[in-house]
C-alpha positions, -999 to +999 in steps of 0.1 A: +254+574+719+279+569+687+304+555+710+282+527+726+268+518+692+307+519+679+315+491+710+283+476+702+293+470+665+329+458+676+320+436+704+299+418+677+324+413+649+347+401+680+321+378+690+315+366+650+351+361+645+350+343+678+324+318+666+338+315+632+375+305+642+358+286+672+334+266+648+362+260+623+382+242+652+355+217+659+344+212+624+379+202+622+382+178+648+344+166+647+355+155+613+390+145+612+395+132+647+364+116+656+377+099+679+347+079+702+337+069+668+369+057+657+376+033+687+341+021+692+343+010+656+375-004+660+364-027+692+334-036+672+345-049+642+348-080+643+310-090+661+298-061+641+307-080+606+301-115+620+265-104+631+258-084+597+273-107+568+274-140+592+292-158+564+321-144+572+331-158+600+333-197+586+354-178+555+379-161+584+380-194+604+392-213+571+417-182+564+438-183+599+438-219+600+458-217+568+477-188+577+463-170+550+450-139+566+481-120+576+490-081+582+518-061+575+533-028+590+550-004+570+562+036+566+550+063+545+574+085+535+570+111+561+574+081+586+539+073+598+533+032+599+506+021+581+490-014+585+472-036+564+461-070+559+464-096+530+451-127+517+465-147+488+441-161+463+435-198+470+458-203+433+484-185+421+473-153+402+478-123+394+449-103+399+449-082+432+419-063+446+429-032+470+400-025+488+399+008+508+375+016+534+352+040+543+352+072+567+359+065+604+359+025+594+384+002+589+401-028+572+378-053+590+348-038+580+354-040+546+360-079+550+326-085+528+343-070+498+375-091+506+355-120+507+337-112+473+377-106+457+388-137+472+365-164+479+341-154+447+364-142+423+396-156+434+417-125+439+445-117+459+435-088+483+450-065+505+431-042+530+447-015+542+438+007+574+438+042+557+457+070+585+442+070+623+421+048+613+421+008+622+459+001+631+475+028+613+484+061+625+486+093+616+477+122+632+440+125+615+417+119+590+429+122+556+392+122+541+408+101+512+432+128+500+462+121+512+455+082+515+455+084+478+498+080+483+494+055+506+473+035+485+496+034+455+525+027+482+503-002+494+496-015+458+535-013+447+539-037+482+508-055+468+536-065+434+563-071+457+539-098+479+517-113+448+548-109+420+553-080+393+529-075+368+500-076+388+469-067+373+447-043+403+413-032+408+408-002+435+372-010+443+372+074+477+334+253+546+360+274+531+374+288+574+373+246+585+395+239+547+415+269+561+425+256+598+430+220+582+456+236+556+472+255+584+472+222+606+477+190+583+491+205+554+462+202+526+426+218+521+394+204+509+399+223+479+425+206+469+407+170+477+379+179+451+364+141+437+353+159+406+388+174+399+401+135+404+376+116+388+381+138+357+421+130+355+416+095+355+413+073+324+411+043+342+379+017+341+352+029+372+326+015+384+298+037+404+276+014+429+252+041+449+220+032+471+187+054+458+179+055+498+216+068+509+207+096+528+245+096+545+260+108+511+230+120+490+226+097+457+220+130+438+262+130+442+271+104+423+257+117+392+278+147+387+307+121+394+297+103+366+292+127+339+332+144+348+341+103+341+352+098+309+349+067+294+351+035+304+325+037+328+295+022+344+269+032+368+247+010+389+220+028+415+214+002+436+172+001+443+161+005+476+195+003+493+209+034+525+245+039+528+268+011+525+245-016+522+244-026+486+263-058+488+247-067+520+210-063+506+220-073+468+247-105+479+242-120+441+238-094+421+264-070+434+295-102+434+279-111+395+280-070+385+314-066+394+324-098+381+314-085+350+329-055+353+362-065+360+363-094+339+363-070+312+393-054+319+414-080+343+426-113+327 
């Protein structure tokens, strides 16, 4: 009797450890290597933009006639190329956007907020695919962490493109955290937004939809109280995830032209 309930016992801490290490596996690669999601999006892109924010697609037509939309492929230090695309203000400046993309997107679907840079506020932008994501590659997901180097390599191209003294605006399960540290290198731990939004001194700028049910509005909130100052904080009424600008055209370009006109000269 002891010794079947002594199997019993084991064979269920084998199976728990089973599901735990199985589960942490695809937690891992449900999040960081979406891949069906990652080329659908990227096949997409293009109608999926023209359809949404159809004013696009005259301000793209007017870019590669002038050869002004171009991309660029470079290397990271540890030798993954990186893509990205740029567009120079239609005069001479030295303000530069750097405008970085959501989860599973991409550079092209963050054309709206290029648009708003360059054709409303006259910026020079640069878009950059963040790693496996777009035309970059990488072996996965970097859920912002680590794209946080390949940014600031991207914006020290940004001076050698635009000129020096660019003036930039950057409109970001303990067993999963685990395997990914084992496997890429870093844990989520370590990719805490709280832990980075309280290091920087730099202007910010919240924008969050009250309907955003994709990442909770309640979030934003403790992200800005760990702020310190300067900061602002806009919650956008009646808007879901990542449709502020779309729903709020005027408002949203007029905010952050305020904003950054504050800080950028």
């Amino acid at each position: 009797m002891k010794k079947g309930i002594k199997i019993g016992v084991i064979t269920l801490l084998l199976l728990l450890t089973g599901c735990t290490i199985g589960g942490s596996f695809f937690m891992l690669n449900y999040s960081l290597r979406p891949e069906a999601k990652i080329r659908a999006k990227n096949a997409d892109s293009y109608p999926f933009m023209y359809k949404n924010y159809p004013f696009l697609r005259p301000w793209v037509d007017s870019l590669n006639q002038a050869h002004a939309l171009r991309d660029t492929f470079v290397l990271n230090p540890e030798g993954i190329r990186l893509h990205a695309y740029y567009i120079a203000a239609p005069q001479p400046t030295k303000k530069t956007a750097v405008i970085v993309h959501g989860y599973t997107d991409n550079a092209i679907r963050m054309f709206m907020i290029g648009y708003l840079y360059n054709h409303d506020l006259q910026y020079n932008v640069l878009l950059p695919d963040l790693q496996h994501q777009g035309e970059s590659g990488g072996p996965a997901i970097q859920m912002g962490w680590k794209d946080r180097l390949d940014v600031m390599q991207w914006m020290h191209i940004a001076n050698q493109i635009y000129g020096d003294s660019t003036q930039m605006v950057v409109p970001g399960m303990n067993t999963t955290s685990c395997r990914c540290q084992k496997k890429s290198g870093w844990n989520f731990e370590e990719a805490s937004s709280l832990n980075q939004v309280k290091k920087s001194h730099l202007p910010m700028f919240f924008i969050h939809g009250d309907k955003d049910t994709y990442v909770p509005t309640w979030m934003v909130y403790p992200l800005y109280e760990a702020k310190s100052a300067p900061k602002q904080l806009w919650i956008v009424p009646g808007a879901a995830h990542a449709v502020s600008y779309k729903e709020n055209k005027e408002e949203y370009t007029r905010k952050v032209k305020e904003f950054t006109d504050r800080y950028i000269h």
